[in-house]
C-alpha positions as CSV (number, residue, x, y, z in Angstrom):
1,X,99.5,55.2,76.0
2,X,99.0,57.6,79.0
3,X,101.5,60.5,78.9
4,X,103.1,61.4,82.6
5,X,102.4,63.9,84.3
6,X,104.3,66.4,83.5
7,X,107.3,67.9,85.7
8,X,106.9,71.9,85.4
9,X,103.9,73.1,86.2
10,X,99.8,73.6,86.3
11,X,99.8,76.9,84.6
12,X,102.9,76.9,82.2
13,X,104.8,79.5,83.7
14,X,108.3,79.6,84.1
15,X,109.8,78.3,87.3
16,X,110.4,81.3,90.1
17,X,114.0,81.9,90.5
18,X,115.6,79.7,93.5
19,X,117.3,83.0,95.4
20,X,113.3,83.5,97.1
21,X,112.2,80.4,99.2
22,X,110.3,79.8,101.9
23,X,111.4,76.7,104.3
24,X,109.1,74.5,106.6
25,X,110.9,73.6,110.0
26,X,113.6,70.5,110.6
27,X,110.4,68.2,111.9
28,X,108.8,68.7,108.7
29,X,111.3,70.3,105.9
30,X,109.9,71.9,102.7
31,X,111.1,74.2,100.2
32,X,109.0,76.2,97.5
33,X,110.3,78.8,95.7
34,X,108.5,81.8,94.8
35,X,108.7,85.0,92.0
36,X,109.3,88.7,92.4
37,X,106.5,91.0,93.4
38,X,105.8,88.2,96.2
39,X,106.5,88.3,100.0
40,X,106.3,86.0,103.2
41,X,104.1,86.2,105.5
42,X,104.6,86.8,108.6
43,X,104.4,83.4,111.3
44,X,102.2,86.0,113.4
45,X,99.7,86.3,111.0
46,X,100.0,82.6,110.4
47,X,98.5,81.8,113.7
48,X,95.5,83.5,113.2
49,X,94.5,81.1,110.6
50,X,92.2,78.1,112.1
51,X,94.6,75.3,110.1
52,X,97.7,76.9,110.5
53,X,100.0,77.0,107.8
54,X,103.6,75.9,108.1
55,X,104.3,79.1,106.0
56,X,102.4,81.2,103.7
57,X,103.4,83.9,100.6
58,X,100.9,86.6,99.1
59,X,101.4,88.6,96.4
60,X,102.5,92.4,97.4
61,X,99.9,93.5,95.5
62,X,97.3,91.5,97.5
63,X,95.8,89.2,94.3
64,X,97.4,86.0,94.9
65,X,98.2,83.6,98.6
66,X,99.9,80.2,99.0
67,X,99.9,78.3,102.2
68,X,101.4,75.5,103.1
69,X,99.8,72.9,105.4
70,X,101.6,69.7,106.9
71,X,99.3,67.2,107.7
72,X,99.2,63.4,109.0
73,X,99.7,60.4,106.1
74,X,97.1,60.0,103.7
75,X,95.6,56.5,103.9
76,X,93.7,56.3,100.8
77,X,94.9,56.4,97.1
78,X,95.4,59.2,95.3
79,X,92.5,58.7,92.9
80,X,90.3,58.3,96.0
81,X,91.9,61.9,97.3
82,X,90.9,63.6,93.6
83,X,87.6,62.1,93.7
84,X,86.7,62.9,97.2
85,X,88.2,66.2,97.5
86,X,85.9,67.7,94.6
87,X,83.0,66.3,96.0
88,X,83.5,67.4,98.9
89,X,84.2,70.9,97.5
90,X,80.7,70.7,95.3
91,X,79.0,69.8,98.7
92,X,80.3,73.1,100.3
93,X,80.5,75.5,97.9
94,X,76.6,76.4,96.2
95,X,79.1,78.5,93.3
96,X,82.0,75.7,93.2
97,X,82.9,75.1,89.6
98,X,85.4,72.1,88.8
99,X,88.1,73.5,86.7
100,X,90.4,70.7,87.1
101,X,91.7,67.7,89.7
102,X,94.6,65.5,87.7
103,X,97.9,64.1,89.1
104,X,100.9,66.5,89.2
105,X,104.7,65.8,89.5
106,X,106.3,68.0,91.6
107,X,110.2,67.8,93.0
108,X,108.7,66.4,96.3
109,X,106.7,63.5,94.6
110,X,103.5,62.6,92.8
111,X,100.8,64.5,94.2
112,X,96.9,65.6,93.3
113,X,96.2,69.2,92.1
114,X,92.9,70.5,91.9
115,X,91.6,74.0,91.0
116,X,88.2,75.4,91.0
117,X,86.2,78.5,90.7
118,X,84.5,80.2,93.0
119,X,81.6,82.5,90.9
120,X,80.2,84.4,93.5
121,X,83.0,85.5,95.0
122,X,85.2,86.4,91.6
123,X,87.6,83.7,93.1
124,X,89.8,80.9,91.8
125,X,91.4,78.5,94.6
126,X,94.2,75.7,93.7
127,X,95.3,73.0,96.4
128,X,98.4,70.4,96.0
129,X,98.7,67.4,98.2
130,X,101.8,66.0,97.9
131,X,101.8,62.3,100.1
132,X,105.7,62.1,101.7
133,X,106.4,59.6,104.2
134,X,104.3,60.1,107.1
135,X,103.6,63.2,106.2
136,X,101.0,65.1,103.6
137,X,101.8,68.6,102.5
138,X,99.0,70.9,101.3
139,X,99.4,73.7,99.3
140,X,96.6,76.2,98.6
141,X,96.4,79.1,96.5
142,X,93.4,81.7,96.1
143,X,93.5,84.6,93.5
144,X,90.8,86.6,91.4
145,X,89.0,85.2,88.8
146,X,90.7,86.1,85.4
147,X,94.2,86.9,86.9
148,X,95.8,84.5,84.4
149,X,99.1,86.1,85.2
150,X,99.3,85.7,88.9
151,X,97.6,81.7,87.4
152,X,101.0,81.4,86.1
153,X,103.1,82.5,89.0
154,X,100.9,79.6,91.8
155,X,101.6,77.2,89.1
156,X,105.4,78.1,88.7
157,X,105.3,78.0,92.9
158,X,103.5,75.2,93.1
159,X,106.0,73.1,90.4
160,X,108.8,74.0,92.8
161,X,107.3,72.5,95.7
162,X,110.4,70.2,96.9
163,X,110.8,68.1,100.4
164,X,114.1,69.0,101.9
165,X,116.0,65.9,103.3
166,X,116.3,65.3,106.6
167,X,120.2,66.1,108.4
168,X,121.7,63.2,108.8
169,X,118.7,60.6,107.4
């Protein structure tokens, strides 16, 4: 018999204490709460970025970043979405090494973690998607390669991952 995904976390650590979050705006509302020794970013930075982020946290130390993305629905299964998203990562990346892609319960749902490793750039990159509604939420974290520490911490984040409910729904 399968067992369940499980309901903490990727990376075993302990969940981040809920008195730091970081909130997505009424259209789209999110919650994810994050550790000590991590910081917002600032939305001016944010709109920089080509995709950008609903919100975004990074390490004050500079080794670890989570964004979070709001996207459309996602029309295909979730086993399509794991499959499809780590080919298309071997097609980009000439140093892309699969280090996992498996289902993950989070507060907000059921949704499909992946994490590889990036060799030549001494770099380790996790995304969530998290299907809710009619929207997808995409968390992605990038840290250095052997960082087990800050590992735990993107885990512990991304296990708190939780879709606020709308006022008044």
């Amino acid at each position: 018999m399968a067992r369940p995904p499980s309901k903490s976390n990727v990376a075993g650590g302990k969940r981040p204490a809920r008195g730091r979050t970081i909130a997505g705006p009424p259209q789209t509302p999110f919650q994810l709460s994050y550790p000590a020794g991590w910081r917002k970013v600032p939305k001016a930075h944010l709109q920089k970025v080509e995709t950008t982020p609903a919100a975004a946290i990074r390490r004050v130390d500079g080794r670890g970043l989570v964004t979070v993305t709001v996207r459309g629905p996602i029309t295909i299964s979730l086993d399509e979405l794991r499959t499809g998203f780590a080919d298309a990562l071997s097609e980009r990346f000439t140093d892309f090494e699969l280090v996992t892609s498996t289902e993950m319960q989070v507060d907000a749902g059921l949704g499909i973690y992946t994490s590889w490793i990036l060799r030549d750039e001494g770099r380790v990159q996790g995304n969530l998607t998290v299907p809710v509604g009619a929207n997808s939420y995409t968390l992605d974290a990038a840290l250095p390669t052997g960082a087990t520490d800050v590992a735990r911490e993107v885990g512990a984040i991304f296990g708190s991952f939780d879709v606020a409910a709308t006022p008044g729904a």
